[in-house]
Structures are given as C-alpha cells and as structure tokens.
C-alpha positions as CSV (number, residue, x, y, z in Angstrom):
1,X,-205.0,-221.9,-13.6
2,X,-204.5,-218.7,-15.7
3,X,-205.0,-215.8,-13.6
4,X,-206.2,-212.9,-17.0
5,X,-208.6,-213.9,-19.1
6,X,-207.3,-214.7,-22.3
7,X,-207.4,-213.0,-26.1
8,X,-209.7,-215.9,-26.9
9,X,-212.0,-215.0,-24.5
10,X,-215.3,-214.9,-25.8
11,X,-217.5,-211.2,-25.8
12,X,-220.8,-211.4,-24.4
13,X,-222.5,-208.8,-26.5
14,X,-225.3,-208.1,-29.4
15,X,-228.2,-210.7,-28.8
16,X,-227.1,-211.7,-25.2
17,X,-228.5,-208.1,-24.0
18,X,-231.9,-209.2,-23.5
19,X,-230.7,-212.1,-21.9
20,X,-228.7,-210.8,-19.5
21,X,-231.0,-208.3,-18.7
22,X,-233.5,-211.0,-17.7
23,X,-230.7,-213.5,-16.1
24,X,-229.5,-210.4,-13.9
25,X,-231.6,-208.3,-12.2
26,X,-230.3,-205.9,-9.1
27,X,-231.3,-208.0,-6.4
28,X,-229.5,-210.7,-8.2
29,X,-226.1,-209.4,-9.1
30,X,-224.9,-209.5,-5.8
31,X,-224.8,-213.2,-6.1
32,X,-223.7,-213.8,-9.7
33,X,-220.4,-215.3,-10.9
34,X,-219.7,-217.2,-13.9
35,X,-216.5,-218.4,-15.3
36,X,-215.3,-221.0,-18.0
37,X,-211.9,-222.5,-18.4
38,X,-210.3,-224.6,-20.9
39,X,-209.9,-227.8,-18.9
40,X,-206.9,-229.3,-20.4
41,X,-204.2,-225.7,-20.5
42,X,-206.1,-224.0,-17.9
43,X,-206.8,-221.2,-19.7
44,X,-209.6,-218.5,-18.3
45,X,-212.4,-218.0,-21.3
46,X,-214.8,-215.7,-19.7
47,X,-214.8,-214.8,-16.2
48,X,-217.2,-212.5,-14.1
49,X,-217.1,-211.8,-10.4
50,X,-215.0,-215.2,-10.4
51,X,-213.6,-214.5,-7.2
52,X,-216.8,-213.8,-5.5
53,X,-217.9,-215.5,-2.2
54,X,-220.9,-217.2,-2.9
55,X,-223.0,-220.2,-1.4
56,X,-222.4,-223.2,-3.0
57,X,-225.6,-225.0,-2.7
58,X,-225.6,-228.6,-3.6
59,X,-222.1,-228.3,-6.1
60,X,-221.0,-228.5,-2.3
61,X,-221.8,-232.4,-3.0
62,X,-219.0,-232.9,-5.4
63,X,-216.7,-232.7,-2.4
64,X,-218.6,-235.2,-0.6
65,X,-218.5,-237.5,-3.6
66,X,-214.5,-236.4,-4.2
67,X,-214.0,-238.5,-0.7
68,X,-216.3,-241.3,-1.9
69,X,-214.0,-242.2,-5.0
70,X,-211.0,-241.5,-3.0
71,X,-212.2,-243.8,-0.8
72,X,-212.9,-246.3,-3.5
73,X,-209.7,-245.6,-5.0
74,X,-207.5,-246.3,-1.9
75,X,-209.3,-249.5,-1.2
76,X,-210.9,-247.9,2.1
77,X,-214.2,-248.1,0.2
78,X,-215.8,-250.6,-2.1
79,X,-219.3,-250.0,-4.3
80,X,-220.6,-252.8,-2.1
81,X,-219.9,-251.2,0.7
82,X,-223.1,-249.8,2.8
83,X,-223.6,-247.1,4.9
84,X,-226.0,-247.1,7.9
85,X,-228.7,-244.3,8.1
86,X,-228.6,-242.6,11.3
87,X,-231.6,-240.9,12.6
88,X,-230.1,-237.4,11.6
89,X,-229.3,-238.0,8.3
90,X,-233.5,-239.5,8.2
91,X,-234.6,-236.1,9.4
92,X,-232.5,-233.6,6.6
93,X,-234.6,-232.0,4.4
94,X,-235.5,-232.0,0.7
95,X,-234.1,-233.4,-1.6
96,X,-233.7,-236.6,-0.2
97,X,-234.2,-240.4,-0.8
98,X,-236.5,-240.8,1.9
99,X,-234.6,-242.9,3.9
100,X,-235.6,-244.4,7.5
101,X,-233.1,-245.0,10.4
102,X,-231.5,-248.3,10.4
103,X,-231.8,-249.1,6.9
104,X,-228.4,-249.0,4.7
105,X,-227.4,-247.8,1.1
106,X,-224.5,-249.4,-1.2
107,X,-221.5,-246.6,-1.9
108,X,-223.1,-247.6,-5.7
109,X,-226.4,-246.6,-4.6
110,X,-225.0,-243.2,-2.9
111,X,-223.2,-242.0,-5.8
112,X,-226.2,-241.9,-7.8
113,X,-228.2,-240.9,-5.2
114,X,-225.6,-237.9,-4.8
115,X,-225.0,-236.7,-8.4
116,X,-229.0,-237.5,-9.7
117,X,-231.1,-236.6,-6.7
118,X,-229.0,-234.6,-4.8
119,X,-230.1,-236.2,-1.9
120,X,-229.6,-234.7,1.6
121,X,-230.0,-237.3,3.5
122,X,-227.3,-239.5,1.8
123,X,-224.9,-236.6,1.6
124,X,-225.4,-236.3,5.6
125,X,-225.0,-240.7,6.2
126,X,-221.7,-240.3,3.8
127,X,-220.3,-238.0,6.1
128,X,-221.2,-239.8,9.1
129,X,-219.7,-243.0,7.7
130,X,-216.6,-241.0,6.3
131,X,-215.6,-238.7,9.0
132,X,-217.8,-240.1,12.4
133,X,-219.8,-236.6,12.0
134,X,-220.9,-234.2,9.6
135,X,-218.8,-231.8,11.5
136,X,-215.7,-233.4,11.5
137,X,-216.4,-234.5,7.8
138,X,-216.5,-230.7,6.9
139,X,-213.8,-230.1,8.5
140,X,-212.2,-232.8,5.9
141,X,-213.5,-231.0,3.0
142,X,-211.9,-227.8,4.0
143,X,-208.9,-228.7,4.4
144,X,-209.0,-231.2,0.9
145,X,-210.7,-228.3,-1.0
146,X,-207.7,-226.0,0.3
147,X,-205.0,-229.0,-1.3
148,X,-206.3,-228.6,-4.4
149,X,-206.5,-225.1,-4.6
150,X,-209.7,-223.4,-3.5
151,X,-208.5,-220.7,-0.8
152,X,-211.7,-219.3,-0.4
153,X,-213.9,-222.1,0.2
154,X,-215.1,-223.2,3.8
155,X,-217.7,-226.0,4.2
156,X,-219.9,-226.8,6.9
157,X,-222.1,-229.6,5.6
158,X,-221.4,-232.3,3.4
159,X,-225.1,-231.4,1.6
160,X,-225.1,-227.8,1.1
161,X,-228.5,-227.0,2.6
162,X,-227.9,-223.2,3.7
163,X,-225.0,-221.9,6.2
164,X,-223.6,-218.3,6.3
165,X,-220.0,-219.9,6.8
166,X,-220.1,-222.4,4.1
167,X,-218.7,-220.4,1.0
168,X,-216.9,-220.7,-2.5
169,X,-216.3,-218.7,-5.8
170,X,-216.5,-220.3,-9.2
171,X,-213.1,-220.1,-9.8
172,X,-212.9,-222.5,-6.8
173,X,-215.5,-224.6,-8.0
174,X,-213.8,-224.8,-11.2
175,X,-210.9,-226.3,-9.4
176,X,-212.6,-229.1,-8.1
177,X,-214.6,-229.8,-11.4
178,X,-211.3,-230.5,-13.3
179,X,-210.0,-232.2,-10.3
180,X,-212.4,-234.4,-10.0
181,X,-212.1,-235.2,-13.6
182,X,-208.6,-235.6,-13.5
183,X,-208.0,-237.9,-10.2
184,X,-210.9,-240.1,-10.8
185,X,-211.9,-241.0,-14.9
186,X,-213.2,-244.4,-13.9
187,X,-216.1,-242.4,-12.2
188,X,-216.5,-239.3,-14.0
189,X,-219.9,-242.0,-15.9
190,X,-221.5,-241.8,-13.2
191,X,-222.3,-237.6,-13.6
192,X,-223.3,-238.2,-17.0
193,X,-226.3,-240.6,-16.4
194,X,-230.2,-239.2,-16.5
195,X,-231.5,-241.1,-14.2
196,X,-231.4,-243.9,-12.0
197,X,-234.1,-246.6,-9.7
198,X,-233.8,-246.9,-6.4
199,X,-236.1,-249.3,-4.2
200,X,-238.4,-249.2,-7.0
201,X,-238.4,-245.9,-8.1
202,X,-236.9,-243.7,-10.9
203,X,-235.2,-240.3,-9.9
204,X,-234.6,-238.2,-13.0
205,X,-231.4,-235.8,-13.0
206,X,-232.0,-232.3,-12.2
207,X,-229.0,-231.3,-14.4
208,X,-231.2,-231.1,-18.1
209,X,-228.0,-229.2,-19.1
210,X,-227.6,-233.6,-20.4
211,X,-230.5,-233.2,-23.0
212,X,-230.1,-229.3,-23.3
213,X,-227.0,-228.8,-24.9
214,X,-224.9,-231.4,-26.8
215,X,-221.7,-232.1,-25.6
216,X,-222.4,-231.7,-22.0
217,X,-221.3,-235.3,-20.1
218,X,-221.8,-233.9,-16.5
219,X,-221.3,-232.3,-13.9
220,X,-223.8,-230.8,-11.1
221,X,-226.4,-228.5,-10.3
222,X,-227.6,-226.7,-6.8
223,X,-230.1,-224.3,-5.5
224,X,-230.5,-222.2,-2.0
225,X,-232.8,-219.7,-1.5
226,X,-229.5,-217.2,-0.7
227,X,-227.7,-218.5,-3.6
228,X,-230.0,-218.8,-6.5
229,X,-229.8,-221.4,-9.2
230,X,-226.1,-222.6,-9.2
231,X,-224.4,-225.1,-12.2
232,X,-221.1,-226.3,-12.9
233,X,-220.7,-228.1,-16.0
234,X,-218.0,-229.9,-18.2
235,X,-218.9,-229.9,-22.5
236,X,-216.4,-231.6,-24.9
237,X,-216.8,-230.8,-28.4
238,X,-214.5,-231.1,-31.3
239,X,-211.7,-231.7,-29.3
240,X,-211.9,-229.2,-27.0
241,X,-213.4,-229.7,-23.0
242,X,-214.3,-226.6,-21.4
243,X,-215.3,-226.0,-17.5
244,X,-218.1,-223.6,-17.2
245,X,-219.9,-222.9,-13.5
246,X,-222.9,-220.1,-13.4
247,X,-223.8,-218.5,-9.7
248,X,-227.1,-216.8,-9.2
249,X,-229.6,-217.6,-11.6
250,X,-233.0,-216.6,-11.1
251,X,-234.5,-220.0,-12.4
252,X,-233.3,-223.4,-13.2
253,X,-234.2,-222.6,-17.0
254,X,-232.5,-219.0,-16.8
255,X,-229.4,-220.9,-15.1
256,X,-228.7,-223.2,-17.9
257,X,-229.9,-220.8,-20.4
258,X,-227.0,-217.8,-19.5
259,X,-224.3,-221.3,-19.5
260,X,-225.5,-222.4,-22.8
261,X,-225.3,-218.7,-24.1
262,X,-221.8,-218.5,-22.8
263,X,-220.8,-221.9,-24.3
264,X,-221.7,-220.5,-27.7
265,X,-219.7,-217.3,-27.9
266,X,-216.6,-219.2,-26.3
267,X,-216.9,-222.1,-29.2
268,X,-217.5,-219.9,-31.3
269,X,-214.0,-217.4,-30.2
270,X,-212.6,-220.8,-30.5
271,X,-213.7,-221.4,-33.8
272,X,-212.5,-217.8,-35.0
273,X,-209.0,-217.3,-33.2
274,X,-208.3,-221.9,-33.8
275,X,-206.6,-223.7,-30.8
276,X,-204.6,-222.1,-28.1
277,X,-201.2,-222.7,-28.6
278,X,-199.0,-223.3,-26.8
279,X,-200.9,-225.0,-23.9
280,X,-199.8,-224.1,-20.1
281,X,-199.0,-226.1,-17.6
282,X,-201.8,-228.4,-15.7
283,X,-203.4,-226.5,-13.2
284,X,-202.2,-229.4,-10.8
285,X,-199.8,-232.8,-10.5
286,X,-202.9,-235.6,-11.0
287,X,-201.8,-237.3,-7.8
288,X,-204.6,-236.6,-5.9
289,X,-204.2,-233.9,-2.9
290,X,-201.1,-232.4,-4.2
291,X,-201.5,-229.4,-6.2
292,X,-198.4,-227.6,-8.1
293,X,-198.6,-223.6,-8.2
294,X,-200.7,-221.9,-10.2
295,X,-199.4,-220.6,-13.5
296,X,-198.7,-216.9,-14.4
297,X,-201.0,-216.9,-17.8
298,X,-198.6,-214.0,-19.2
299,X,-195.5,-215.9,-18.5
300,X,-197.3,-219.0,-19.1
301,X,-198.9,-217.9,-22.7
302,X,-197.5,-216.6,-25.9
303,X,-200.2,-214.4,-27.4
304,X,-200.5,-213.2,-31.0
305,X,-199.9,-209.9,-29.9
306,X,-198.3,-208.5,-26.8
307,X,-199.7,-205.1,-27.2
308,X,-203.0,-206.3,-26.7
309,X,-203.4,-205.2,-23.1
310,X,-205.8,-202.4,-23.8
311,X,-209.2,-201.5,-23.2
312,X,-212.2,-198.7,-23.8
313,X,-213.6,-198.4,-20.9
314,X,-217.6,-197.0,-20.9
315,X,-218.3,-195.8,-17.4
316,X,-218.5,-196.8,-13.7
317,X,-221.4,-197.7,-11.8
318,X,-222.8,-198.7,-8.5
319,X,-223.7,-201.7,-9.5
320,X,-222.9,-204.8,-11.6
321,X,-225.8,-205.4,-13.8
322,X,-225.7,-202.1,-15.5
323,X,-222.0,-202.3,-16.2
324,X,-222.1,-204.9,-17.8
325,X,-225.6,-203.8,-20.2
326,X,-223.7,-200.4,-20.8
327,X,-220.5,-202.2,-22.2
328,X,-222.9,-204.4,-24.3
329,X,-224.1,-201.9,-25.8
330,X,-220.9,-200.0,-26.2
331,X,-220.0,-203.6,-28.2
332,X,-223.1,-203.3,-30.0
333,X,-222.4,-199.4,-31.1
334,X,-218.4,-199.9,-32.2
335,X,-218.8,-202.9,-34.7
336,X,-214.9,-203.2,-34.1
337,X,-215.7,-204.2,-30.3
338,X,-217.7,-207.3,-31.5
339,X,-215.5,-209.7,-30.4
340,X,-213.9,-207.7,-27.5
341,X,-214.0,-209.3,-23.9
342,X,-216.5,-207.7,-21.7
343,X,-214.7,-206.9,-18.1
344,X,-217.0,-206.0,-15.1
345,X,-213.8,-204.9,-12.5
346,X,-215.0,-204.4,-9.4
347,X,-212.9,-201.5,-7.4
348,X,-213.0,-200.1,-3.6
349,X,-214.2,-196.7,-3.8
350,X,-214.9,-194.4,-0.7
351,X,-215.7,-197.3,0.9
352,X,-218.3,-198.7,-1.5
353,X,-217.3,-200.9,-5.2
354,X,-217.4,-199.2,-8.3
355,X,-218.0,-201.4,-11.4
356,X,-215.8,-200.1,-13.9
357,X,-217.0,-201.2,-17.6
358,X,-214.5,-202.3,-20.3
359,X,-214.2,-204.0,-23.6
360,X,-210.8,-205.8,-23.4
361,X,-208.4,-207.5,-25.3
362,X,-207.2,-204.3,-27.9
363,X,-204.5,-202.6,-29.1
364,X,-203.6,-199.3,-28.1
365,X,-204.8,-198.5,-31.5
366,X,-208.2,-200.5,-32.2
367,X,-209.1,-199.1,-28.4
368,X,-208.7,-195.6,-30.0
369,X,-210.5,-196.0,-32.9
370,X,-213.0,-198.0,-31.2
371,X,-213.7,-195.0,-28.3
372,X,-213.8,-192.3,-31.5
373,X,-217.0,-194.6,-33.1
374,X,-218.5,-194.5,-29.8
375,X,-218.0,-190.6,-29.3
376,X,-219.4,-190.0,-33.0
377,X,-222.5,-191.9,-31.5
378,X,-222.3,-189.9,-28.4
379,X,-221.5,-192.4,-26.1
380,X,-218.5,-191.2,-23.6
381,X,-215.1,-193.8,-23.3
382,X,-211.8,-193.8,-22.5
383,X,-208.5,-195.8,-23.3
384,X,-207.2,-197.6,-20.4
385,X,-204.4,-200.3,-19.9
386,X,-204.8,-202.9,-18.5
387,X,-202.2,-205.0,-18.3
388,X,-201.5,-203.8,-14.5
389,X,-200.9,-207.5,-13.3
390,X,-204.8,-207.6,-12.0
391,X,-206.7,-210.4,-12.8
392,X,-209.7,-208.9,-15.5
393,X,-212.7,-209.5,-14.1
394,X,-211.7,-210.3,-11.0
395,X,-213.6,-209.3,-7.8
C-alpha cells in the first residue's frame, strides 16, 4: 500500500467546513481517522491520522468472519456446519441474537448474523468453536491480522465490545477490507445484503451506507462508547472500487455523512485528473496469509509532475480539529488551493503534538503564488517541502 498520499488525492475544502466542524469537535478529534484507498493499485486518496491507534469496535468482526471463510475455504468449515452456544457466549451483551445455552447456529446463519446484526454473542460462540476460547481465538487474529499487514493491531475479543488493549488504525483496517475482498469473492455477497430472518425474525443492517450512497456493496460498521461511530466501506463506480474507513464519528448519521462527503471529492479528483496510470503493485500475493512488502508509492508511481512535492503551510496548532478548519479555509481564500490535498501532520513538540496545517500536492511555484493570495487577504503561510520521505498525513 502506497505510503504518501497521492496528486489525485482529493481536497477536503469549501462546503465540507461546516461539516467538519460538526463531525469533529475537540473531544472528538482525539479519536478520528479516516482514510480511502484505491483498492485495485493501492493507491492512498485521502488520509487523516491514518496511523492512529484507535478502538476498533465491531469492524473487529471482519476478522472473526476472515477465519469463518477461511475455514469454509479449506474444507475445515461447511455453511451447514453448527456451532454450539456456550453459556458465555448467552450472557455477552448487546447486540446479540438472543441466543440460549445449548442451542446451535449454522456457519450460514453466523455470517449473517455477524455482518447484519453484529451480534455479540455469535462473534463470542465462533471463537469458541474456532479457537477452544475467545482468548486463544484472539490470539489467532493477532497474529493473522499481523500476516497480512496490520502492525498495529492487537485483538482481544472476537466481538469488539470495549478493551483498552484491543487496537487498530484505519490504514490497518483498510488492509483487511481489501484482503478480505481479495482472498474470499465467493463471500464478499453476503456484506452486501440488508437484511436477513432468523428464527422468525428480520434483523435489518445497521450499515444504511447500502441505501445511502450508490455504489456502496459492503462492508461493516461499529460503535463503542471510547471509539465513536466507526465504518469501513468498499464503493465501485465506473470502474473504479475504492476502500474508505471513518473513525470517530459522533453519530451513526454524522459517520456515514463525513464518508459520503469524502467519496464525493475523491470521485470527483478522479473524474478531473482521469485514471491513475500506471497502477502499482498489489498490496499483497492473494494467497491468503502471505503478504508481499509494501510498495514505495514514489518509486512505485510515475506522477505528472515530480516537482509537485510542495506545500503552503497555514499554521500549527494544539489540536487537530482546528488545523484542519484553518487549512479549509486557507483553500477557500486562494482559489488556486481548490483542489490542493489538505494534510493534518502531526509532530512531537516539547513533549506535546503540534498539528502542522498544509495544502499539498504544488509546485514550488503555485505554493508561492498561492501563500502571496493568502498574505494579500491577510492570512500568514509559508512554503514548505514536503517530499522528506514522511508519509502526509501520517500520525
């Protein structure tokens, strides 16, 4: 996976102001990470904080369900097959299937029950009939989630219902939402389905993302009081299918809202700049578990032009949120920083971080002109490069 974010990247500027200001509020910023990547090259579209421990929530459960079709795949595992409910997984809280000790539930069942509910008390009986316990079934979601990629992830619980050690970032989560698209097609269905009945009732999806926004064929949602409203979700349209995953949101609505929003402007970059050419490498080999390394995006990438590594930066700050409002409305001030990328960097300083705001993507010359506009309008800027072999955006 690219490690910069790309020339295409999309700006997040003009009408998105108000929007961000009510997506991202102090308390909240903390928390918030968003990133989206172009699925097939790999390519990084837009990427804030994406490095961020967070708390994965419920997106913990494509994990779970990554074991369930590789247990399908390798035979160990049929969609007959049923799992016994133990009288821990009975007891785990909402959401859950309500499910009594002794009774059983098809892999079929569980999947939907996984994906549409986001049942707790199937993702604990999985575990238990995967791994013996839901310890030792963690344990074999770290160490899968660290084959395909995600370094900073550490699991606890096959459910995500709240632990301080269980942690990811998005670009982690982004990882295993194109791995699990890539290992197992002949499943991916299931995450685009609304709802399903189960003993005689009719669980609706809590990913509306489906009716929201066309395109969108999966994948999950999640929600823990520590974490706020969590989404990762995959979008194909005209030919291209983009990775998106949103951290922190302060409402289910406001969640799926800010991914829409971010969609848009990366569709239309897409539509402005055309196709990236030429594509990188896969992120990974689509044998399942073995993961190639990850591509350098400036060897990996020919760009239109190589002296675009520049950037008008607006100010530092103490924290996130107003970083980023400062540099939208440094993109809303200098008409030629439209369609610049918005970076939010986040750097040590005296033992604190210090969000430095910057409008990326520019040449030496455009960033000049560009901090002059702002000046006229009395807004202080300077030129910075940035092509220092950090990842923009990055945390």
């Amino acid at each position: 996976m690219a490690d910069s974010i790309q020339r295409h990247s999309a700006a997040i500027g003009g009408a998105f102001l108000l929007l961000l200001t009510a997506f991202i509020q102090p308390a909240m910023a903390a928390r918030y990470a968003s990133m989206i990547v172009d699925e097939r090259t790999g390519t990084v579209l837009h990427a804030v904080n994406p490095d961020r421990r967070v708390y994965p929530a419920s997106l913990t459960k494509m994990m779970t369900l990554y074991h369930v079709f590789e247990g399908l795949t390798t035979g160990r595992l049929s969609l007959d097959t049923k799992f016994p409910v133990s009288r821990r997984a009975s007891r785990r809280p909402k959401s859950r299937l309500d499910l009594k000790k002794g009774q059983t539930i098809t892999v079929r069942d569980a999947i939907s029950a996984l994906i549409i509910k986001s049942a707790n008390d199937v993702a604990t009986l999985v575990a238990e009939g995967l791994g013996g316990t839901e310890e030792n079934f963690a344990a074999m979601m770290t160490q899968k989630a660290h084959r395909l990629g995600m370094t900073r992830t550490v699991f606890r619980n096959a459910s995500g219902l709240p632990d301080q050690d269980q942690v990811t970032t998005a670009r982690d989560m982004v990882r295993l939402t194109i791995a699990i698209r890539r290992d197992f097609p002949q499943f991916i269905h299931y995450f685009s389905k609304q709802s399903f009945t189960y003993r005689g009732r009719t669980f609706n999806s809590h990913n509306r993302m489906l009716k929201r926004y066309k395109g969108t064929n999966g994948m999950k949602t999640g929600y823990v009081r520590a974490s706020g409203f969590n989404i990762a979700t995959s979008v194909e349209r005209d030919g291209e299918r983009l990775i998106g995953v949103v951290f922190g949101g302060k409402s289910a609505g406001k969640r799926d809202t800010h991914m829409i929003t971010l969609f848009r402007r990366v569709f239309d970059s897409i539509a402005e700049n055309g196709k990236f050419q030429p594509k990188l490498p896969a992120v990974a080999d689509r044998k399942p578990g073995k993961v190639l390394p990850v591509a350098d995006a400036r060897k990996g990438t020919v760009r239109d032009d190589d002296s675009s590594d520049w950037a008008v930066q607006v100010g530092a700050f103490e924290r996130f949120a107003p970083a980023h409002l400062e540099a939208t409305r440094a993109s809303r001030l200098a008409p030629s920083l439209s369609r610049a990328r918005i970076v939010v960097k986040s750097t040590p300083s005296a033992g604190r971080s210090v969000y430095r705001a910057r409008l990326a993507g520019l040449t030496e010359e455009s960033a000049g002109r560009a901090c002059r506009t702002l000046k006229r309008k009395k807004m202080r800027c300077m030129v910075v490069r940035t092509d220092d072999g950090t990842a923009e955006g990055d945390n």
